[in-house]
N, C-alpha and C positions, 0 to 999 in steps of 0.2 A: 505789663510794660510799665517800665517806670519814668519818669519824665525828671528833664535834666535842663536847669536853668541856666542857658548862655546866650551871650550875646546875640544878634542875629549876623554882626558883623562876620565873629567865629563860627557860628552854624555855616556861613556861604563859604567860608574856606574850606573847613573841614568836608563839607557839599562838596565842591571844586574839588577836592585832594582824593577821594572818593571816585565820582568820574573817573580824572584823570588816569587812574590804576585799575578802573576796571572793578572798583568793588561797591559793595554797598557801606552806608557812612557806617554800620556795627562791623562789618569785614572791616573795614581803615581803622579803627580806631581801636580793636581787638588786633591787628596786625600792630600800630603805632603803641599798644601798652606793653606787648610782647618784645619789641625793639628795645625800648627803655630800660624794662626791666633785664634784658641780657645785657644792654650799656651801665646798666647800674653794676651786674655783677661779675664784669671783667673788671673795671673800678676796679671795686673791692679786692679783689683777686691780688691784681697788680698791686694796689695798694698793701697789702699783706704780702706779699711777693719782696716789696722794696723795703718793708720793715723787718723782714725776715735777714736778707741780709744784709742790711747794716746790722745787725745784732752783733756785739762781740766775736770771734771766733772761739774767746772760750766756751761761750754759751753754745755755741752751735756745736764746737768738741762734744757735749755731752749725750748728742743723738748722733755720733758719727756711725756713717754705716746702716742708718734706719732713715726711715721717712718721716715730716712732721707733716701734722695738721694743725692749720695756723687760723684761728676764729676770732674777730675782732680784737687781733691783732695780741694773740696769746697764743700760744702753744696751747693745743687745746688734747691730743693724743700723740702715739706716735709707734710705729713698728719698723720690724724689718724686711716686712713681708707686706709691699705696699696692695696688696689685694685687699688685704686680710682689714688695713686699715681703712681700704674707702670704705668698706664695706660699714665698718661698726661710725662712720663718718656720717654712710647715709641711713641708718638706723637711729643715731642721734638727733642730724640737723637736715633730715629729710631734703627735700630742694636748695636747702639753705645754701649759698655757695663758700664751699671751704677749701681751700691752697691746700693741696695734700705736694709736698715738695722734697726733693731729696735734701736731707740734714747737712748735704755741702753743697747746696746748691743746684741747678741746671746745669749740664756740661753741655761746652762745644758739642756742635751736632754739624757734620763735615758732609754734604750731598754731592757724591762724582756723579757726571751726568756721562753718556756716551755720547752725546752728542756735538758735535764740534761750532762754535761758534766763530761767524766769519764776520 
């Protein structure tokens, strides 16, 4: 075990948050690093997502019809065969999180429901 210097004010919260949820303070706080880290790489994602198109459309012209993968905010690979490209994505940058996105974009995505709304 290794010993971790915090306040005791913080020790009683993170105690309290703990409880509250039913876990023990290494469950909370291995649940709250887990959280962060997937807030940290939808971020990123998005934030690659938003840079991706603003880019020129000439620039994007030049992958039409294939997929990019977009890594701090670089075209980092790209195919036509978006399989083919997570794949050598997660070979590369393992867990890392990278925008694999079609070269024009995300299209409309239209959901008919059968269901009727009153």
């Amino acid at each position: 075990m290794v010993a971790l210097n915090i306040s005791a004010d913080l020790a009683d919260k993170i105690q309290t948050e703990a409880t509250t949820h039913g876990m023990t303070v290494e469950e909370y706080l291995r649940a709250a690093i887990k959280h962060e880290r997937a807030l940290a790489a939808r971020k990123k994602i998005e934030r690659e997502q938003t840079w991706w198109l603003s880019q020129p459309e000439s620039k994007r012209a030049t992958y039409k019809g294939e997929f990019v993968a977009i890594h701090d905010l670089s075209v980092v690979d790209h195919d036509k065969e978006e399989a083919a490209l997570y794949k050598r994505v997660r070979q590369k940058y393992g867990k890392t999180s990278v925008l694999v996105i079609p070269a024009d974009g995300v299209k409309e995505i239209q959901i008919y429901s059968p269901r009727v709304a009153r």
